[in-house]
C-alpha positions in Angstrom: -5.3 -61.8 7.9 -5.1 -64.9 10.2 -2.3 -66.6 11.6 -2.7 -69.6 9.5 -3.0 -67.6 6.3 0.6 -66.0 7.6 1.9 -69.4 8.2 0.7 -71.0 4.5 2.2 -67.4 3.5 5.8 -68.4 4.6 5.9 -71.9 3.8 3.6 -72.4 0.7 2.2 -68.9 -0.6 0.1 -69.7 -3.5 -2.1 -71.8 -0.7 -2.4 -68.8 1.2 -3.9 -66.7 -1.2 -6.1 -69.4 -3.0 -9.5 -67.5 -1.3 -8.8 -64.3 -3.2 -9.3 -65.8 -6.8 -7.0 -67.3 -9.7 -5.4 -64.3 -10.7 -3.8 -63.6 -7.3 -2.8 -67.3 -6.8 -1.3 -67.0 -10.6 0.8 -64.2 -9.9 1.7 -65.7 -6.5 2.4 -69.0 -7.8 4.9 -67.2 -10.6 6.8 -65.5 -8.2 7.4 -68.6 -5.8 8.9 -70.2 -9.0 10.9 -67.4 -9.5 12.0 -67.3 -5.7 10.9 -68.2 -2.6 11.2 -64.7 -0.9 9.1 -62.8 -3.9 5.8 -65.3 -3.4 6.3 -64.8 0.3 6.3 -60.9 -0.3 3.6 -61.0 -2.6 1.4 -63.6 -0.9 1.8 -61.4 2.3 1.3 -58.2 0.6 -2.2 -59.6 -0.8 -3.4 -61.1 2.4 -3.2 -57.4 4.0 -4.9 -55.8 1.5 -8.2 -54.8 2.7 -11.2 -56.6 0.8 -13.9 -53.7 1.7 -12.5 -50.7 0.2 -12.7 -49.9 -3.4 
């Protein structure tokens, strides 16, 4: 997680997680409309998930 993916996080977070695909951005993008706070939450909670493990 960089620092500018933190920063799109908090100020637009369906941007930030556009690289993990279009269901991730959906989700994030339906809980921004819902409130600002949940998107950031989820957007931030995506971006620190680790991509390697399974």
């Amino acid at each position: 997680m960089s620092c500018l993916q933190v920063i799109l996080a908090i100020i637009f977070p369906p941007l930030a997680v556009i690289d993990r695909g279009c269901g991730s951005m959906l989700i994030v993008f339906l809980l921004t409309l819902c409130g600002w706070v949940p998107g950031v939450i989820a957007a931030l909670i995506i971006l620190n998930k680790n991509t390697n493990s399974k």
